[in-house]
C-alpha positions as a Markdown table, in Angstrom:
| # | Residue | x | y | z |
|---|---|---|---|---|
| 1 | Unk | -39.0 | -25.6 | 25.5 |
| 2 | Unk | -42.5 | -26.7 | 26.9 |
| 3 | Unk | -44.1 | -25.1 | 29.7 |
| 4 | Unk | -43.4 | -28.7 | 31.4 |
| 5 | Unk | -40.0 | -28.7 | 30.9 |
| 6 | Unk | -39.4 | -25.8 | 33.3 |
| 7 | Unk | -39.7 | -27.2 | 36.8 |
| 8 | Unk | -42.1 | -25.9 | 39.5 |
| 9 | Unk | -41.8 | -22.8 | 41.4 |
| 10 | Unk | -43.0 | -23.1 | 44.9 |
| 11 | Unk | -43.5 | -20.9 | 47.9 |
| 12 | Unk | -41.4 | -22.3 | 51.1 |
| 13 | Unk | -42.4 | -22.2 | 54.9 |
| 14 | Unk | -46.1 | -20.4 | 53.4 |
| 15 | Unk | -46.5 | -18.0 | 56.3 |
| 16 | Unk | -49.4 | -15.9 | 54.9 |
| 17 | Unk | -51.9 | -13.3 | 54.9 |
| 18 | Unk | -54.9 | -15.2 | 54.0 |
| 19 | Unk | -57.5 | -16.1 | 56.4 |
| 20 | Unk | -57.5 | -12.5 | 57.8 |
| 21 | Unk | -57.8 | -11.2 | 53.9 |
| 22 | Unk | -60.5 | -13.3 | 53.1 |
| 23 | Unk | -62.4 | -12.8 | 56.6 |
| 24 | Unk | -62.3 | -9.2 | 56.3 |
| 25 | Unk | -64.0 | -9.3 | 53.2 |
| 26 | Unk | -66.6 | -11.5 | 54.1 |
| 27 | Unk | -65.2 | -14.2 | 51.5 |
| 28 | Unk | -65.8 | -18.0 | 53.4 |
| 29 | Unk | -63.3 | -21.1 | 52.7 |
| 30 | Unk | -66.1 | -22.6 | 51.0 |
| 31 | Unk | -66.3 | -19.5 | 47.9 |
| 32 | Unk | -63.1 | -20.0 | 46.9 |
| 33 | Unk | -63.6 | -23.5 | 46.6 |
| 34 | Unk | -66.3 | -23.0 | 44.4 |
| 35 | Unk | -64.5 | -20.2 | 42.6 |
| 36 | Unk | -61.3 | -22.6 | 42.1 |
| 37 | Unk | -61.7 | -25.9 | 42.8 |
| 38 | Unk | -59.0 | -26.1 | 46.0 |
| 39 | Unk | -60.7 | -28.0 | 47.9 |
| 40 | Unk | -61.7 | -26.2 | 51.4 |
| 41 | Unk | -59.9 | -28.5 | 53.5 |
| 42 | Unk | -56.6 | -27.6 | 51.5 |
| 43 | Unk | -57.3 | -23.6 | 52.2 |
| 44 | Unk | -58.0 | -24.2 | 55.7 |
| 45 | Unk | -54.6 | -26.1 | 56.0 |
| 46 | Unk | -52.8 | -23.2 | 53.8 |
| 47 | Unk | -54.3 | -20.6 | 56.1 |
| 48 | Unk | -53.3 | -22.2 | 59.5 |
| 49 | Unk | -49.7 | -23.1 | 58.0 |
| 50 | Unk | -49.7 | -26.6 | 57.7 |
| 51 | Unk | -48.4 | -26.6 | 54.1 |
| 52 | Unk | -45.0 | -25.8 | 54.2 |
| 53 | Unk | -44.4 | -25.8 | 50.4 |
| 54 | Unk | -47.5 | -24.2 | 48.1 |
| 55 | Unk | -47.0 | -24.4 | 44.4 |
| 56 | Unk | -46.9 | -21.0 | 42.7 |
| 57 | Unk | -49.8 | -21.5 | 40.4 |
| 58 | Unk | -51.5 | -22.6 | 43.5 |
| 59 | Unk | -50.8 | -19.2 | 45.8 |
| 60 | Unk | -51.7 | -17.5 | 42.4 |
| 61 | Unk | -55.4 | -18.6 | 42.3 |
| 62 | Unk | -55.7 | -18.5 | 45.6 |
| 63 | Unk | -54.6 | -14.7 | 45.8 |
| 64 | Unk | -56.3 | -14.1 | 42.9 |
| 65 | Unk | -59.6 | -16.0 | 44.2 |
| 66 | Unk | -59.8 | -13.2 | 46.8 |
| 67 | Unk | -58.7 | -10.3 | 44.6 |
| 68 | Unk | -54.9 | -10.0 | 45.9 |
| 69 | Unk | -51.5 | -10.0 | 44.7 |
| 70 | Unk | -49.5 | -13.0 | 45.9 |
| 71 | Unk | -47.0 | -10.7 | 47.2 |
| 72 | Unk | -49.7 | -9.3 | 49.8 |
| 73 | Unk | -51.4 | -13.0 | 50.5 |
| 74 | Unk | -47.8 | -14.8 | 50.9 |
| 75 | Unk | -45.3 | -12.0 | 51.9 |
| 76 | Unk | -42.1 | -14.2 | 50.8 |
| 77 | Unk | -40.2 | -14.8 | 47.9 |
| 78 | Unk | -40.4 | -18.0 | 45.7 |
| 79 | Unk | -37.7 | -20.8 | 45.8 |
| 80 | Unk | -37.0 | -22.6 | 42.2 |
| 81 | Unk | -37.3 | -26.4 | 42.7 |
| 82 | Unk | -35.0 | -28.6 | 41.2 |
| 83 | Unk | -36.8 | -31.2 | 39.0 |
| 84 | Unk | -37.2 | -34.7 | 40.7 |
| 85 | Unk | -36.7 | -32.5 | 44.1 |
């Protein structure tokens, strides 16, 4: 089985932690976009909810981009996604 064979994990409703995690380490929207390639509009739509479902790899590197867990950035668990979904 190929890594894209297995469908997409995703994190639903994408309440989070983020903008007050970054802000209180003095990281701006615009270093994690030149530390990830997310563009800053997309973080400032995560961080002020307006993506209701964030791919996994996506919450990943943005956790990781501040030096967090995804657990502590987006406090909920993942949903599978049926492919085609």
């Amino acid at each position: 089985m190929l890594d894209s064979d297995i469908p997409p994990r995703y994190i639903w409703g994408v309440d989070n932690n983020l903008k007050e995690l970054r802000r209180a380490k003095g990281i701006r929207q615009e270093d994690i976009e030149a530390k990830t390639g997310i563009s800053q509009p997309m973080i400032s739509a995560v961080e002020n909810g307006h993506i209701k479902r964030l791919p996994l790899d996506t919450a990943r590197t943005l956790a990781d981009a501040i030096g967090e867990s995804v657990d502590d950035v987006f406090p909920v668990d993942p949903e599978p996604v049926a492919q085609g979904a």
